[in-house]
C-alpha positions in Angstrom: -13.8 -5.0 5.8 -16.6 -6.3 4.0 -16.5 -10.1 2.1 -16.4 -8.5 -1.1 -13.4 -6.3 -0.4 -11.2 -9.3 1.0 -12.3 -11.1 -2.2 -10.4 -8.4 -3.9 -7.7 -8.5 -1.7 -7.2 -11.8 -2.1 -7.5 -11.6 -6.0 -4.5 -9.5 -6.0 -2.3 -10.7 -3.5 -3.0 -14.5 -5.9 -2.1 -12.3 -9.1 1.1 -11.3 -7.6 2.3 -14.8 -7.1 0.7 -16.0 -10.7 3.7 -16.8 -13.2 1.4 -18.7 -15.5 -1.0 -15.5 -16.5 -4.2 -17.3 -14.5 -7.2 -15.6 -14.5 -7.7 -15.2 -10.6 -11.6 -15.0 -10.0 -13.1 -16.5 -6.6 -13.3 -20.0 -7.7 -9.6 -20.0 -8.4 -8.2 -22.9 -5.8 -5.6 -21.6 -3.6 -2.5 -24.6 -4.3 -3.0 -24.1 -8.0 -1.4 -20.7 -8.0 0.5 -20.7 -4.5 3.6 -23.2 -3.4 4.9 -24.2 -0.4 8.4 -24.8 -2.3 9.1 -22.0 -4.2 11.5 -20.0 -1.5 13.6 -20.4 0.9 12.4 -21.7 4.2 9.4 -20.7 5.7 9.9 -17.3 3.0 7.3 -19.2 0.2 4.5 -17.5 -1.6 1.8 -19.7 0.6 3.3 -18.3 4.0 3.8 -14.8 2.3 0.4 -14.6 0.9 -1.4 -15.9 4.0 0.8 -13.2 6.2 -0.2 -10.5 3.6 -4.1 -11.3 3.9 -4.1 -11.5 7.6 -2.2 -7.9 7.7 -4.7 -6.3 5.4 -7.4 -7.9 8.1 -5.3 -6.4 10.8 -5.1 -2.7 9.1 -8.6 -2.8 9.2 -9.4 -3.8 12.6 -11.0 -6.9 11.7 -10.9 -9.8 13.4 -10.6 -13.0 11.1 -11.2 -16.7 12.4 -8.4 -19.0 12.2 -7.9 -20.5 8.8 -9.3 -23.6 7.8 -6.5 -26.3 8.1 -7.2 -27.6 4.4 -7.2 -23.4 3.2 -4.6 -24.3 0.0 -7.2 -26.8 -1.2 -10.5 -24.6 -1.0 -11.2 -21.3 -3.5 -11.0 -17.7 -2.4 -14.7 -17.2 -2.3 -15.1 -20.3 0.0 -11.9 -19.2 2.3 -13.1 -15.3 2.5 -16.4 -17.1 3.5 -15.0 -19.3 6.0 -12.5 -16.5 7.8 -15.0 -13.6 8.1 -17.9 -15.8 9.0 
C-alpha cells in the first residue's frame, strides 16, 4: 500500500465518524473529528478507527510501525507518514 492510498483510507474511515459535515483532507487533525467518549467502553470511534486502519494495513500485507503515542494530536498526512515510514 502506497502513502497515498492509506491517505485515502484514512480520509474515509475519518468521514465515517464526521457528524459535523468536515471537510477531511490530510491536514485534518485526528482529535477534532475522533473521540475517545463517544461509545461504550473501549467500542469508541478513536479505537474503531485506529483498528479499521491497521486491518486495511493487514489486508494488504503491509507492515505499519507502531503509532506515534500523541497520533490523535497530529494530521493524517503526518501519521500515514510516520506509520509507513
Amino acid at each position: 500500500m502506497k502513502n497515498d492510498e492509506l491517505r485515502q483510507v484514512m480520509r474515509f474511515h475519518l468521514d465515517s465518524f464526521d457528524t459535523a459535515e468536515t471537510v477531511i483532507d490530510d491536514d485534518t487533525i485526528h482529535n477534532t473529528i475522533l473521540k475517545e467518549n463517544d461509545g461504550f467502553g473501549p467500542s469508541n470511534s478513536k479505537n474503531i478507527y485506529k483498528l479499521a486502519v491497521m486491518m486495511t494495513l493487514k489486508k494488504q500485507n503491509k507492515r505499519a510501525k507502531k503509532w506515534p503515542a500523541n497520533w490523535m494530536e497530529i494530521s493524517v498526512g503526518d501519521l500515514a507518514d510516520s506509520i509507513l515510514a
